[in-house]
C-alpha positions, 0 to 999 in steps of 0.5 A: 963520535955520535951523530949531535956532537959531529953535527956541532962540529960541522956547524962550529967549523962552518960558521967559525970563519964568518965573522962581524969584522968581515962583515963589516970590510965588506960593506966597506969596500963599497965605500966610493963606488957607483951603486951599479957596483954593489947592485952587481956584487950583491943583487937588487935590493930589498928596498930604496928611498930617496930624500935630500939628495941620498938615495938608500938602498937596504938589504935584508936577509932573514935565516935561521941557525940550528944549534945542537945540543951537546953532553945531554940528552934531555937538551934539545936542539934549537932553532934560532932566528937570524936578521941582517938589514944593511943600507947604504946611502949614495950621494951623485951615485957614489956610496957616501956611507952604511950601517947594518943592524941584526944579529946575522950580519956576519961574512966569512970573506 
């Protein structure tokens, strides 16, 4: 097996677990929860805002992936950009709701 077509495999077998779904179970199993929990689970966040008694919290996560090209040689590699912004709102310190947006919200547990 040449070098390209084992570094495709490595990256398929590494991010084949992470998925949306996941994701999205893992964002909701803050639902309910004092704020402390998820400050604790996911660190600071990157921004908060208050109004009408909610209180935001967002996070956001930029990387990048790397895809390899396979079965041609004049193809070459790319680079692609990943975003993820996720927020939570909290109402008497308790999460109420969430919606992420980005093409990188995806988790492997």
């Amino acid at each position: 097996m040449n070098r390209a077509a084992f570094a495709a495999l490595a990256a398929a077998a590494l991010t084949s677990c992470a998925t949306e779904a996941n994701y999205q179970a893992n964002v909701k199993s803050f639902m309910g929860l004092p704020e402390l929990a998820l400050i604790r689970a996911w660190g600071p966040p990157s921004s908060s805002y208050e109004t009408g008694g909610s209180r935001f919290l967002t996070y956001q996560w930029r990387g990048n992936s790397y895809v390899v090209a396979t079965g041609s040689p004049i193809v070459p590699a790319a680079i692609v950009g990943k975003w993820c912004d996720t927020t939570f709102e909290y109402r008497a310190g308790v999460a109420v709701s969430w919606r992420y947006q980005g093409n990188g919200c995806k988790s492997k547990d």
